[in-house]
PDBQT receptor file of N, H, CA, C and O in Angstrom, charges set to zero:
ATOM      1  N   UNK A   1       0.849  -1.163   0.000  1.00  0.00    +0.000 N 
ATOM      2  CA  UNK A   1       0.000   0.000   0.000  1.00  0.00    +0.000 C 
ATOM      3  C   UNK A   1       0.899   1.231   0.000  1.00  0.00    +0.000 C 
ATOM      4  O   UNK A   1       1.655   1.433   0.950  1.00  0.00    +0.000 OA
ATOM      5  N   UNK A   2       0.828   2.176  -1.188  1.00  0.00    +0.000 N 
ATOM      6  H   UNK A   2       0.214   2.013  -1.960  1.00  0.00    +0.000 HD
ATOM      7  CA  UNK A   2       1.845   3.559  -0.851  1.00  0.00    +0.000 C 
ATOM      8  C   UNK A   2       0.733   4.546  -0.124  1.00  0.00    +0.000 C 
ATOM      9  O   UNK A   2      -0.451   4.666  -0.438  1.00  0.00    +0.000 OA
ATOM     10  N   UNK A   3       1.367   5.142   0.817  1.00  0.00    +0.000 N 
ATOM     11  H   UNK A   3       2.328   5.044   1.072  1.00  0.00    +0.000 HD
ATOM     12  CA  UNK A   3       0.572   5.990   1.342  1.00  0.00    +0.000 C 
ATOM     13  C   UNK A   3       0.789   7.298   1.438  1.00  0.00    +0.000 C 
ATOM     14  O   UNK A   3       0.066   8.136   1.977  1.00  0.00    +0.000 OA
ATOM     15  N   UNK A   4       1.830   7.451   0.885  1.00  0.00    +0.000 N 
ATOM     16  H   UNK A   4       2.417   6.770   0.447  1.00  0.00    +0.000 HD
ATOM     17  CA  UNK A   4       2.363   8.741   0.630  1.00  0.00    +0.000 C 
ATOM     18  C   UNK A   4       3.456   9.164  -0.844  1.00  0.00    +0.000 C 
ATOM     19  O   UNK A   4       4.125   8.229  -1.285  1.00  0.00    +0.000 OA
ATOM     20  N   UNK A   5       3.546  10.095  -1.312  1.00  0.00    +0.000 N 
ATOM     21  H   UNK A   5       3.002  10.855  -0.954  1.00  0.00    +0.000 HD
ATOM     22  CA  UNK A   5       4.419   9.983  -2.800  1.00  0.00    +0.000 C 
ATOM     23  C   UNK A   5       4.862  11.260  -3.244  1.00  0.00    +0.000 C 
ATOM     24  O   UNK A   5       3.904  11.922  -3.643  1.00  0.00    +0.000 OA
ATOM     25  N   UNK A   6       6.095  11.938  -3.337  1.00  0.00    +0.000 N 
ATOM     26  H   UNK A   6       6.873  11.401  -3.012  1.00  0.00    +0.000 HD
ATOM     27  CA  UNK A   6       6.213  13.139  -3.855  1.00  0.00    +0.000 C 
ATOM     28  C   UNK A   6       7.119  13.389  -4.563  1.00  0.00    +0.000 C 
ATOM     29  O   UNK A   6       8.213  12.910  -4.265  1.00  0.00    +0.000 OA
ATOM     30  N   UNK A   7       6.960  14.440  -6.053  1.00  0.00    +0.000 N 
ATOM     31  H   UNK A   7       6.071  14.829  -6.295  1.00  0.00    +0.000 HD
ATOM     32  CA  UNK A   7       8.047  14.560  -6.803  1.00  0.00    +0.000 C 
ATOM     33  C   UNK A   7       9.030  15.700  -5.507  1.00  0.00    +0.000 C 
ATOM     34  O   UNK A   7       8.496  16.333  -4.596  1.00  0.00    +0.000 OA
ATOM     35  N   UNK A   8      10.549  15.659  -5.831  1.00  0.00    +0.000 N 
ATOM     36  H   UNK A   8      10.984  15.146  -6.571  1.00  0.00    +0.000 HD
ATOM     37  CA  UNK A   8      11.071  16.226  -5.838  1.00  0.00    +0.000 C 
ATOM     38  C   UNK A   8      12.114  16.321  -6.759  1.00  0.00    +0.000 C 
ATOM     39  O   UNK A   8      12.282  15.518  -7.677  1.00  0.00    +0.000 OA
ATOM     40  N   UNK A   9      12.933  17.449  -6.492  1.00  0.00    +0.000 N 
ATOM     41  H   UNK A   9      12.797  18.101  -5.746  1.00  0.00    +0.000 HD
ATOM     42  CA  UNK A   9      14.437  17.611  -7.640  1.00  0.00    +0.000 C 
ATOM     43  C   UNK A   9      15.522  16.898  -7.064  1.00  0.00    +0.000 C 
ATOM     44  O   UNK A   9      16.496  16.645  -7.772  1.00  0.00    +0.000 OA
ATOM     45  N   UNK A  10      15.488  16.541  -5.882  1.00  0.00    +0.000 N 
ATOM     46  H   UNK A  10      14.696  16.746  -5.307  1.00  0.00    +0.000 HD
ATOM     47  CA  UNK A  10      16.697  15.928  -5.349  1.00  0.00    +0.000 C 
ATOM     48  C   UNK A  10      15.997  14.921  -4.685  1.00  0.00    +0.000 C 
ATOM     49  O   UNK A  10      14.867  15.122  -4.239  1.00  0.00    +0.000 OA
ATOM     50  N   UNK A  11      16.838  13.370  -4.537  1.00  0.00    +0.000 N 
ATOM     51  H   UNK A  11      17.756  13.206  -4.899  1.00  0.00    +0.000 HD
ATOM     52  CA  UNK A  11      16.533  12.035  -3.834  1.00  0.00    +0.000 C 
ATOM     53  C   UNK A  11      16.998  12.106  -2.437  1.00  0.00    +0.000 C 
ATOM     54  O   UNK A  11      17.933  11.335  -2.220  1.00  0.00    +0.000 OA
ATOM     55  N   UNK A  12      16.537  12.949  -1.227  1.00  0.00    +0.000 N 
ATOM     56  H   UNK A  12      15.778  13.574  -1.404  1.00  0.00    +0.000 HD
ATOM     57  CA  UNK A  12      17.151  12.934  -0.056  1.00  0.00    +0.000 C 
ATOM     58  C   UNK A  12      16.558  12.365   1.013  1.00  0.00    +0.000 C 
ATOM     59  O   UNK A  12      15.350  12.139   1.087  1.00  0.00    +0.000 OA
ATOM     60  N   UNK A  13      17.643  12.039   2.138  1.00  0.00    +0.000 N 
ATOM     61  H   UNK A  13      18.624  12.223   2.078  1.00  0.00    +0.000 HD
ATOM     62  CA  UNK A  13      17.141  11.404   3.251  1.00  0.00    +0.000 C 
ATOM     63  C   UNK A  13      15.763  12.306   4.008  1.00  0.00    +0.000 C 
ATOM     64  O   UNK A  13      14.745  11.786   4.464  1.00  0.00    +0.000 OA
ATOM     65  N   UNK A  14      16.138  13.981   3.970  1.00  0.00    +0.000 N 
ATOM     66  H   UNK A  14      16.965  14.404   3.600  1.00  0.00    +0.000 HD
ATOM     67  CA  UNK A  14      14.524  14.452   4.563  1.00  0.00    +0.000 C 
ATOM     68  C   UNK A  14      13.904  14.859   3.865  1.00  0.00    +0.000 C 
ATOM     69  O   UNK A  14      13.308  15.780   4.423  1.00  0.00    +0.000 OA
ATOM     70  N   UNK A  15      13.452  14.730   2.363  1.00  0.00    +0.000 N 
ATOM     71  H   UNK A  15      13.936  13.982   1.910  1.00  0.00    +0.000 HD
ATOM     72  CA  UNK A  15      12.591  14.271   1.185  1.00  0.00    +0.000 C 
ATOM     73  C   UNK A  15      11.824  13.422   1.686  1.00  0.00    +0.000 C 
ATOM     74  O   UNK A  15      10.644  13.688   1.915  1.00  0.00    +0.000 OA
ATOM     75  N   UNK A  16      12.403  12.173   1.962  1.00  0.00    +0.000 N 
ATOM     76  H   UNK A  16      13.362  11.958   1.776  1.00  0.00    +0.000 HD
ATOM     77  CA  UNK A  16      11.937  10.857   2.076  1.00  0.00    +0.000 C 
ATOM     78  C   UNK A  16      11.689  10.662   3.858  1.00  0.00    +0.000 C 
ATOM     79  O   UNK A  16      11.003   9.681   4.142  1.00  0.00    +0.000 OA
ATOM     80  N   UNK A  17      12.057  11.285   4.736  1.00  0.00    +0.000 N 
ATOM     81  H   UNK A  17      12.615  12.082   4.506  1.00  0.00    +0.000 HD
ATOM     82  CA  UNK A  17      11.614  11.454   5.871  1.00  0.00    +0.000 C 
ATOM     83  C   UNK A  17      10.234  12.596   5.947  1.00  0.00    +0.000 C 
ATOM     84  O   UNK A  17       9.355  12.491   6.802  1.00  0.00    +0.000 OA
ATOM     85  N   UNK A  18      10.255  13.572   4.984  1.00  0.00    +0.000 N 
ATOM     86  H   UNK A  18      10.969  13.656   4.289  1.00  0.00    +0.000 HD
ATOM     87  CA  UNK A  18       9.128  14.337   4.498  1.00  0.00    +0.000 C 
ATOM     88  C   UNK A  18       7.910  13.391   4.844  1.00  0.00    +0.000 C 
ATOM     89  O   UNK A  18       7.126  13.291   5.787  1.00  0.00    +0.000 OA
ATOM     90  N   UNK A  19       8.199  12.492   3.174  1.00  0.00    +0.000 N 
ATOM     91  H   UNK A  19       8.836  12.574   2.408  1.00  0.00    +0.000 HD
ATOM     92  CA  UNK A  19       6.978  11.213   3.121  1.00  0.00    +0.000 C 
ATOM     93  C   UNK A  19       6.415  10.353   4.511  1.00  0.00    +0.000 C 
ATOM     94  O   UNK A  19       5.240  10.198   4.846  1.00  0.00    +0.000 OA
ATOM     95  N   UNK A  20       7.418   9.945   5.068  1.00  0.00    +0.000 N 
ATOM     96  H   UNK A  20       8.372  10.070   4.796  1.00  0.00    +0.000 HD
ATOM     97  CA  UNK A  20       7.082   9.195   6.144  1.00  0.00    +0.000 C 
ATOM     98  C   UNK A  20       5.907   9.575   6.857  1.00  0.00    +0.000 C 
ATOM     99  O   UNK A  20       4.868   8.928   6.992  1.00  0.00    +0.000 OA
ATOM    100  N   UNK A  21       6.274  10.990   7.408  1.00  0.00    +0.000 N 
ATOM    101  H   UNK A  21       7.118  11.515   7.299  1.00  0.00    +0.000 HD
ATOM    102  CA  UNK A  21       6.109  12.123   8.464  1.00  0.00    +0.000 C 
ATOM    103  C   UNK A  21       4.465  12.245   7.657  1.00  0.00    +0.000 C 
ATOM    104  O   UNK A  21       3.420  12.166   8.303  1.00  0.00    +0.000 OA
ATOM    105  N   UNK A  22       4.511  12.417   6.377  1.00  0.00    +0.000 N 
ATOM    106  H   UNK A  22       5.360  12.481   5.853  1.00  0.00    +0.000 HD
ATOM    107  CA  UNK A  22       3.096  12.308   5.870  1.00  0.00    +0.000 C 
ATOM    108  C   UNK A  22       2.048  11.434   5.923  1.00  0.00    +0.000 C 
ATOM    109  O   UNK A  22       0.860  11.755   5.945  1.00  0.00    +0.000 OA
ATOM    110  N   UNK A  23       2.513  10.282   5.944  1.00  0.00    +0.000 N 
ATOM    111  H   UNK A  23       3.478  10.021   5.927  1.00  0.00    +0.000 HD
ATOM    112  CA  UNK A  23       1.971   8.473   5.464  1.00  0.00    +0.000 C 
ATOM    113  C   UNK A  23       1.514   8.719   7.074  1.00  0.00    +0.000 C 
ATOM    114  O   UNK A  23       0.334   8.473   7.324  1.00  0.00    +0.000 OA
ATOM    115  N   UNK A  24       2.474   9.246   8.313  1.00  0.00    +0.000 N 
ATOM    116  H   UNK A  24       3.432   9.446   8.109  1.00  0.00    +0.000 HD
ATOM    117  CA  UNK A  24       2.249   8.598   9.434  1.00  0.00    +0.000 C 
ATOM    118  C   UNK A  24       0.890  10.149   9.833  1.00  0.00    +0.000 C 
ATOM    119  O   UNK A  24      -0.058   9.778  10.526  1.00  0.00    +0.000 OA
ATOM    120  N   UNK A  25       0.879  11.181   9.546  1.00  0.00    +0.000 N 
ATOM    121  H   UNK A  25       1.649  11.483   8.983  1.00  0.00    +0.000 HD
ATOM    122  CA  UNK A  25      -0.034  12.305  10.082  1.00  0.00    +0.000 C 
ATOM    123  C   UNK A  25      -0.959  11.950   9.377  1.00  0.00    +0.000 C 
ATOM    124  O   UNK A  25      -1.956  11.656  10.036  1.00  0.00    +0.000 OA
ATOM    125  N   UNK A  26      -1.115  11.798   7.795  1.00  0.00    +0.000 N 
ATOM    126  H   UNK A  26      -0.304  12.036   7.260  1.00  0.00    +0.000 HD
ATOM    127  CA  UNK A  26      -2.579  11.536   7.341  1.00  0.00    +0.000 C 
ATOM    128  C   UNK A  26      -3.351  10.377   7.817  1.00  0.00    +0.000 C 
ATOM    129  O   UNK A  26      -4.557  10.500   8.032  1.00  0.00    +0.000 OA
ATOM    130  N   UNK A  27      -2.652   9.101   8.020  1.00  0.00    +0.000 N 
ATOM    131  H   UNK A  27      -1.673   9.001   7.845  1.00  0.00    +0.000 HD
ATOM    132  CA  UNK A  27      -3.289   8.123   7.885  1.00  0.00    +0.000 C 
ATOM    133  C   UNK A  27      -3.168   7.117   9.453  1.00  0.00    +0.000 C 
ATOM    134  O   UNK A  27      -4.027   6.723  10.242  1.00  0.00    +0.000 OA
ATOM    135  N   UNK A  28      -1.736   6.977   9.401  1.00  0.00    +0.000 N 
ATOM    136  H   UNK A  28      -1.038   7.298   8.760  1.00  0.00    +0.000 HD
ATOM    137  CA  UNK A  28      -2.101   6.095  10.553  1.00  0.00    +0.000 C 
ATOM    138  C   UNK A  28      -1.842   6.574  11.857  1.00  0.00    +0.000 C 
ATOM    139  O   UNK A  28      -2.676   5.983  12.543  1.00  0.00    +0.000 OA
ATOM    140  N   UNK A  29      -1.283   7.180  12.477  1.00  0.00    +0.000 N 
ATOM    141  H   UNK A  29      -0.606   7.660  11.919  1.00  0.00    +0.000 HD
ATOM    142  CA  UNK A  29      -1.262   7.436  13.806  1.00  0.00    +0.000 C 
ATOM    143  C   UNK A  29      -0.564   6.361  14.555  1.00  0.00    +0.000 C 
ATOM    144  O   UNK A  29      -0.413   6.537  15.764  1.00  0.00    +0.000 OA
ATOM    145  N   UNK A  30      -0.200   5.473  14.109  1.00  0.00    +0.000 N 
ATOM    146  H   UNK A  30      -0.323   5.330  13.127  1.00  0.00    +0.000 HD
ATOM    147  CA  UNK A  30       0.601   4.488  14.768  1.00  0.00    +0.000 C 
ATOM    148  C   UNK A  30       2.073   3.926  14.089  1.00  0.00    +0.000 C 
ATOM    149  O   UNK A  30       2.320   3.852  12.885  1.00  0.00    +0.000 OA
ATOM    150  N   UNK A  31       2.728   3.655  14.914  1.00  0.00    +0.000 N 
ATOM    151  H   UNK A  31       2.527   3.715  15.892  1.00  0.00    +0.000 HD
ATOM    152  CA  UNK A  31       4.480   3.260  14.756  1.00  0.00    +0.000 C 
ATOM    153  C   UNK A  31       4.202   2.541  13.076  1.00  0.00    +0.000 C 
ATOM    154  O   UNK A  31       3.239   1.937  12.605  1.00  0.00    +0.000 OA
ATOM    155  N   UNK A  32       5.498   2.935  12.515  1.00  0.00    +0.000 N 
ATOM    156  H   UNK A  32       6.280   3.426  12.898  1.00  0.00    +0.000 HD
ATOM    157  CA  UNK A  32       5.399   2.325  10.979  1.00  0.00    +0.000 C 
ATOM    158  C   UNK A  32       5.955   1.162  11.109  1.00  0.00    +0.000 C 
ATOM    159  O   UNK A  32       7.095   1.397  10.708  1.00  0.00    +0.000 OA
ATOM    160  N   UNK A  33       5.927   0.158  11.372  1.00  0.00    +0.000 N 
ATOM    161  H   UNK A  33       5.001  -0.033  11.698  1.00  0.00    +0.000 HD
ATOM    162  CA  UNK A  33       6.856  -0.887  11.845  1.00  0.00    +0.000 C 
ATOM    163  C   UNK A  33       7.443  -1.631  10.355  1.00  0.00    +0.000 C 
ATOM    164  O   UNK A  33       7.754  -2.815  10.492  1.00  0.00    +0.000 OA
ATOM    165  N   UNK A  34       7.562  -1.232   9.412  1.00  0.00    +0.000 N 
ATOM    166  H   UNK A  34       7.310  -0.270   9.301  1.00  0.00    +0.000 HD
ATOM    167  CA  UNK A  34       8.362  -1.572   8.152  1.00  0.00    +0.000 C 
ATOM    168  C   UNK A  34       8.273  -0.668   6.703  1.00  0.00    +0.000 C 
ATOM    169  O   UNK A  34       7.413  -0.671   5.823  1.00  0.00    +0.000 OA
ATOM    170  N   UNK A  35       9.230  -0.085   6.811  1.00  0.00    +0.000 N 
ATOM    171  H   UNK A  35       9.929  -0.083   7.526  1.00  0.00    +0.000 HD
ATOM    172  CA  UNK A  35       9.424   0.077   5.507  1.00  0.00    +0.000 C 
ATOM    173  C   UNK A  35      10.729  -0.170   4.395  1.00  0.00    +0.000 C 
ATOM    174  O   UNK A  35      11.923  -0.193   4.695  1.00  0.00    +0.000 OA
ATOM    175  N   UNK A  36      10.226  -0.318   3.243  1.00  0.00    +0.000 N 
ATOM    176  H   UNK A  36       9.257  -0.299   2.999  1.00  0.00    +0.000 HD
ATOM    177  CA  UNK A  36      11.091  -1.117   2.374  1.00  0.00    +0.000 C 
ATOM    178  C   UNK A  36      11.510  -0.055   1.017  1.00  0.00    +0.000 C 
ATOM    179  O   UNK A  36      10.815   0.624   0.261  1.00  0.00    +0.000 OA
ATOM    180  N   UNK A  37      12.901  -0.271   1.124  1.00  0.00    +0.000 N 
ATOM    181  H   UNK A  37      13.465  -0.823   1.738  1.00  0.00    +0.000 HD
ATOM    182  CA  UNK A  37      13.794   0.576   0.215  1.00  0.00    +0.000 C 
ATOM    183  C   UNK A  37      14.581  -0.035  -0.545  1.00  0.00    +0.000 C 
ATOM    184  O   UNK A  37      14.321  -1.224  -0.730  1.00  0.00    +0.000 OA
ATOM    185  N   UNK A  38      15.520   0.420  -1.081  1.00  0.00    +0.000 N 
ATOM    186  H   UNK A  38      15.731   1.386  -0.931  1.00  0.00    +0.000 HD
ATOM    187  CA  UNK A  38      16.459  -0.108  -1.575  1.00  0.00    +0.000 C 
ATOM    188  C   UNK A  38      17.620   0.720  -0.596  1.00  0.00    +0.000 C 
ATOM    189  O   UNK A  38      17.341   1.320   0.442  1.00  0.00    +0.000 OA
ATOM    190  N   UNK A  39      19.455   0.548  -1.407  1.00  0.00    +0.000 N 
ATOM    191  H   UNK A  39      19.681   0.060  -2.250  1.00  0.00    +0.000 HD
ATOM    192  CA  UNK A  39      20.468   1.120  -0.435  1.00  0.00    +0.000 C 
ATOM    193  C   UNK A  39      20.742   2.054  -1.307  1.00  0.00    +0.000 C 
ATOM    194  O   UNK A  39      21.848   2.136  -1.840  1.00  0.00    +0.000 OA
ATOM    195  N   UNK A  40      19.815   2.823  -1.536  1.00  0.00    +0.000 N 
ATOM    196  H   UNK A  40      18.916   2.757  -1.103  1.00  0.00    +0.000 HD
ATOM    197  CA  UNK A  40      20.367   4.063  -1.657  1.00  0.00    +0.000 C 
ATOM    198  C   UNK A  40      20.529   5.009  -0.492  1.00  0.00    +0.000 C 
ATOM    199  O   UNK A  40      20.064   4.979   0.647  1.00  0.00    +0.000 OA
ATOM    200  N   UNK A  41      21.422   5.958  -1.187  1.00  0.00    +0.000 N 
ATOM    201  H   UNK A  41      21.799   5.982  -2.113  1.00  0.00    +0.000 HD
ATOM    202  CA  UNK A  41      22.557   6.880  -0.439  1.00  0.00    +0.000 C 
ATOM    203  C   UNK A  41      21.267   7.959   0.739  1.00  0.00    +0.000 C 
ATOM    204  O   UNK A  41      21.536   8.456   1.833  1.00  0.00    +0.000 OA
ATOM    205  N   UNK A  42      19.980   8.012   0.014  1.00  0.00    +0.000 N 
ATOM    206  H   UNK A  42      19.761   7.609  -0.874  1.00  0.00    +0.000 HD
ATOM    207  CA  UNK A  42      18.902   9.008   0.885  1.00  0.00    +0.000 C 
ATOM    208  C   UNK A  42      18.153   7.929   2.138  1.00  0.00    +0.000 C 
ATOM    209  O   UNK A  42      17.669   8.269   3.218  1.00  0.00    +0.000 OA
ATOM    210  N   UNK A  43      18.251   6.757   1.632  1.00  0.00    +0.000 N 
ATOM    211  H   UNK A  43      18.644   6.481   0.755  1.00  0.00    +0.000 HD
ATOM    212  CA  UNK A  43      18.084   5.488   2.549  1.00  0.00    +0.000 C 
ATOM    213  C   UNK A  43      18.961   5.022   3.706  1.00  0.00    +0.000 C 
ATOM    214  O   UNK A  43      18.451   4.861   4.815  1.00  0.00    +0.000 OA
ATOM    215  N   UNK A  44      20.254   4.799   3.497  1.00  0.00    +0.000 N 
ATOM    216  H   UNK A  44      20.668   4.929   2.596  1.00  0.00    +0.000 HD
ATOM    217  CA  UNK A  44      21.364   3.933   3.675  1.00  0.00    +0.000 C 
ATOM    218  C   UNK A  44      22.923   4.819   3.817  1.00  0.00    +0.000 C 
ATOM    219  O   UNK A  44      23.461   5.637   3.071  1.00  0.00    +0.000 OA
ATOM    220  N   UNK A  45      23.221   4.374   4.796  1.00  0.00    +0.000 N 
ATOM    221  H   UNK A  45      22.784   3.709   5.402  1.00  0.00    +0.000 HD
ATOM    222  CA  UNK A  45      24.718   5.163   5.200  1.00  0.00    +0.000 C 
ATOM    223  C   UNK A  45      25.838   4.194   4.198  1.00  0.00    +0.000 C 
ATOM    224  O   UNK A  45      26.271   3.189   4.761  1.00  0.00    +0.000 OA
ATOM    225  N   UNK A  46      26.121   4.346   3.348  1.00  0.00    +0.000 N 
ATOM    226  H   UNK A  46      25.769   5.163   2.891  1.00  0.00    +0.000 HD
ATOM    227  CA  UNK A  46      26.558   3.164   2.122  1.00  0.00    +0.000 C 
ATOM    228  C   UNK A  46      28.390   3.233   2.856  1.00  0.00    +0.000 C 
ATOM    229  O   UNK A  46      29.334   2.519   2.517  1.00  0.00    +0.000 OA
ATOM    230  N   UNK A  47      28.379   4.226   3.804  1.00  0.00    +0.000 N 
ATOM    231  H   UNK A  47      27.612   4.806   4.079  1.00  0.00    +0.000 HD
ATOM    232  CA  UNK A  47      30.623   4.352   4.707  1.00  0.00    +0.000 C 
ATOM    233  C   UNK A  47      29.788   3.475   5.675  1.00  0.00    +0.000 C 
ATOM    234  O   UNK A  47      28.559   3.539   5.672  1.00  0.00    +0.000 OA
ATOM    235  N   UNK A  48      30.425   2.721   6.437  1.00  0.00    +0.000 N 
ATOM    236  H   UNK A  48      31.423   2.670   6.439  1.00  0.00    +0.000 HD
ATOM    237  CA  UNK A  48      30.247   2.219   7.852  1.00  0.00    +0.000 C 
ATOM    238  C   UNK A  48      31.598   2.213   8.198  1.00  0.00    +0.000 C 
ATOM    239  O   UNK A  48      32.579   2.431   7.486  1.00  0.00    +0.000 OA
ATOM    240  N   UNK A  49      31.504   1.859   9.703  1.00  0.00    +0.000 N 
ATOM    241  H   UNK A  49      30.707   1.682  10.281  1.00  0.00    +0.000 HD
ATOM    242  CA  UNK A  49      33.099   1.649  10.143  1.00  0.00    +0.000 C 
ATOM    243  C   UNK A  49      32.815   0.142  10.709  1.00  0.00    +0.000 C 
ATOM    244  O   UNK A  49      31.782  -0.469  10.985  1.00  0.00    +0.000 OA
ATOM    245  N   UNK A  50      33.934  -0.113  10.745  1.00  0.00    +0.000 N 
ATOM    246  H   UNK A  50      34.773   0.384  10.520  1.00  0.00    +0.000 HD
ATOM    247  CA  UNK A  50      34.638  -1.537  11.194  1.00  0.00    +0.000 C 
ATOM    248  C   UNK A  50      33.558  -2.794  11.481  1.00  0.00    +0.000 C 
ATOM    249  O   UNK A  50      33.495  -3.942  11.041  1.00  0.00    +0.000 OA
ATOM    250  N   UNK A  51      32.563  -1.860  12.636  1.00  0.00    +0.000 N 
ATOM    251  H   UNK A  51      32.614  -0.928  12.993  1.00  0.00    +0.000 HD
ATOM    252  CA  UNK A  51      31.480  -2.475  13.228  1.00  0.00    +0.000 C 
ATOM    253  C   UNK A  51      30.446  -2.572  11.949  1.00  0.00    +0.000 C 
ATOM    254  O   UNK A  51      30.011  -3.686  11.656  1.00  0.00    +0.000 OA
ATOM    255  N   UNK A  52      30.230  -1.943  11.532  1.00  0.00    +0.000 N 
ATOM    256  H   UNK A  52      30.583  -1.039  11.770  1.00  0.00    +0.000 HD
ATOM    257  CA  UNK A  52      28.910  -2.037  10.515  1.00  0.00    +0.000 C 
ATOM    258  C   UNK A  52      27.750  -0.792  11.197  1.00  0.00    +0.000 C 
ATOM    259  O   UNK A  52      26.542  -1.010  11.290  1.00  0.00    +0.000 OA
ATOM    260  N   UNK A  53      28.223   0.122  11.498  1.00  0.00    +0.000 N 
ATOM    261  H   UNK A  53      29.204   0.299  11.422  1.00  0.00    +0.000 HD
ATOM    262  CA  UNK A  53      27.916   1.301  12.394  1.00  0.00    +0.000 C 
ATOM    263  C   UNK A  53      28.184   2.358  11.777  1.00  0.00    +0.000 C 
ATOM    264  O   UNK A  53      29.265   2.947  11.756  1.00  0.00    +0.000 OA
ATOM    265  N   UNK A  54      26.818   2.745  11.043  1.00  0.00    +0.000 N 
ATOM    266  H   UNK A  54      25.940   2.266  11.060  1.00  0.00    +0.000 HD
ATOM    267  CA  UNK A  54      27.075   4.287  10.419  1.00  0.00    +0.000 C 
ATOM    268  C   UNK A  54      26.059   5.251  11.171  1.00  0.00    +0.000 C 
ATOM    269  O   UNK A  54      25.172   4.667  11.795  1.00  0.00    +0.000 OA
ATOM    270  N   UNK A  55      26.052   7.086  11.217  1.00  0.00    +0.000 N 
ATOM    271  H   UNK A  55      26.772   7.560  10.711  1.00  0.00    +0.000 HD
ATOM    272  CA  UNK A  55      24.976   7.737  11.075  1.00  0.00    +0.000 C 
ATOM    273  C   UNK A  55      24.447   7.894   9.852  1.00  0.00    +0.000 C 
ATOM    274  O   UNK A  55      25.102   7.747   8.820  1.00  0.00    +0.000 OA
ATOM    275  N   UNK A  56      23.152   8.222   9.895  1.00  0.00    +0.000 N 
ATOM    276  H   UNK A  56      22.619   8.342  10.733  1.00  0.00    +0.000 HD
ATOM    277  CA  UNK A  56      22.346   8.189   8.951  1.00  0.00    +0.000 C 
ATOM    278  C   UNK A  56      20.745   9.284   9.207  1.00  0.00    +0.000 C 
ATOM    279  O   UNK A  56      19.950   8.773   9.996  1.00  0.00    +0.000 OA
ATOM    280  N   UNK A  57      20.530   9.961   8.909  1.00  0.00    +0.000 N 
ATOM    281  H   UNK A  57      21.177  10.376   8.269  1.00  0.00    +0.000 HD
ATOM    282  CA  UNK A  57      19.491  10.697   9.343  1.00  0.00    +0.000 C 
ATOM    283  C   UNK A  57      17.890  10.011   8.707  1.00  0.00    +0.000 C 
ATOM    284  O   UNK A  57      16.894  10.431   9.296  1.00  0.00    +0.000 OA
ATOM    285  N   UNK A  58      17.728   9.309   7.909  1.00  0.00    +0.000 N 
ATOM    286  H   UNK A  58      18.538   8.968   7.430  1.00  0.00    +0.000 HD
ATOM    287  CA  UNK A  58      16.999   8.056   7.664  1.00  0.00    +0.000 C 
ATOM    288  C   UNK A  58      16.820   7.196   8.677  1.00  0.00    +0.000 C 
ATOM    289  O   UNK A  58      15.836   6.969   9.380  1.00  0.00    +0.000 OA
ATOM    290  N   UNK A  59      18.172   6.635   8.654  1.00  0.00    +0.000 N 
ATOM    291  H   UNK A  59      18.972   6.820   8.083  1.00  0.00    +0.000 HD
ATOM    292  CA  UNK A  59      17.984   5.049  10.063  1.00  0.00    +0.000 C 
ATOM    293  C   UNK A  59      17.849   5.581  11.027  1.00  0.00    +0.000 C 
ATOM    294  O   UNK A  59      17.274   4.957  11.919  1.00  0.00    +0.000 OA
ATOM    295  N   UNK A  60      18.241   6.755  11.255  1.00  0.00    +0.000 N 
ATOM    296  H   UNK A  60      18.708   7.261  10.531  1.00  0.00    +0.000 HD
ATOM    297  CA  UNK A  60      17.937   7.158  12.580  1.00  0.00    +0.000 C 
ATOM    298  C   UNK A  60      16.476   7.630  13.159  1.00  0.00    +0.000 C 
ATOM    299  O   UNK A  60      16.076   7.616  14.323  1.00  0.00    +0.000 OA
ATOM    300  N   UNK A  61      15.786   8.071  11.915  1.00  0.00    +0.000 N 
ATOM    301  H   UNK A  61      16.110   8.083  10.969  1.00  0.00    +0.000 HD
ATOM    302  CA  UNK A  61      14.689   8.217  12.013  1.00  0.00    +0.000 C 
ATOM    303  C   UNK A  61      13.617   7.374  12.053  1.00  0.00    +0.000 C 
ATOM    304  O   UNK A  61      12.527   7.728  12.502  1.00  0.00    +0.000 OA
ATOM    305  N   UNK A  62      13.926   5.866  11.452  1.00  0.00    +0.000 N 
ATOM    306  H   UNK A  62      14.812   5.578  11.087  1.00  0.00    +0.000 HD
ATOM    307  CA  UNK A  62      13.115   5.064  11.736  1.00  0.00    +0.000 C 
ATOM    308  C   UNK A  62      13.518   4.503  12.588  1.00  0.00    +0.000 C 
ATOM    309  O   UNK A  62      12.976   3.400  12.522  1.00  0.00    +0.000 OA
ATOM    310  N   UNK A  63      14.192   4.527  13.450  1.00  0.00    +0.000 N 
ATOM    311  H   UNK A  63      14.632   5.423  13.503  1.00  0.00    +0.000 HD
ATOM    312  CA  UNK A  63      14.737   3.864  15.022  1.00  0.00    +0.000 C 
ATOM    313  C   UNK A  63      13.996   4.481  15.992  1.00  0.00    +0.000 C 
ATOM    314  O   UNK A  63      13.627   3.978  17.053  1.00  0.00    +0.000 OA
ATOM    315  N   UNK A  64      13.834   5.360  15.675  1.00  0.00    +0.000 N 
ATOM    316  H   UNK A  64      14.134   5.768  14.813  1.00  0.00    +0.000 HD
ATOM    317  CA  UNK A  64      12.823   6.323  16.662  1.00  0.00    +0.000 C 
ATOM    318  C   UNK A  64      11.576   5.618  16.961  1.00  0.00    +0.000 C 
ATOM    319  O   UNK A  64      11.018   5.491  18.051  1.00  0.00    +0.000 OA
ATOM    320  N   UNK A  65      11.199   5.136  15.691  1.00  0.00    +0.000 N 
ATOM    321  H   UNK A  65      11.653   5.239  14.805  1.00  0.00    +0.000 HD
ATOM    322  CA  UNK A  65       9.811   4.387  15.857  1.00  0.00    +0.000 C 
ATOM    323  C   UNK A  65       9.429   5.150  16.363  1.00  0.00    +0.000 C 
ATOM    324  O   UNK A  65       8.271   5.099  16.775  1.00  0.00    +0.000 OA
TER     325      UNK A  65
C-alpha cells in the first residue's frame, strides 16, 4: 500500500523522511513498523566503520519508531 508519494528535484534522506512524516499524520497514527527501500545513499549510510555502524538521518529516524 503507498501511502504517501512526492516529486522532488533531489533524492534525499529528509525528502523521504518528508513522506514518512506524511503516510504517518494523514493516515495512521501508529508506529510504521516496516518500511522497504532499496540502499540508496537518501536510505542507507553506504561508509560504515569496522562495526557495521554508520549515522544516517533516515535510520535514525526510523529507530525512533
Amino acid at each position: 500500500m503507498i501511502l504517501a508519494a512526492g516529486e522532488f528535484d533531489n533524492a534525499t534522506a529528509e525528502n523521504s523522511i518528508k513522506l514518512l512524516d506524511e503516510a504517518y499524520n494523514k493516515y495512521l497514527h501508529i508506529a510504521i513498523k516496516e518500511v522497504i527501500t532499496d540502499h540508496s545513499s537518501q536510505f542507507y549510510a553506504n561508509k560504515r566503520n569496522e562495526k557495521g555502524e554508520a549515522k544516517h538521518s533516515f535510520e535514525e529516524y526510523c529507530k525512533q519508531g
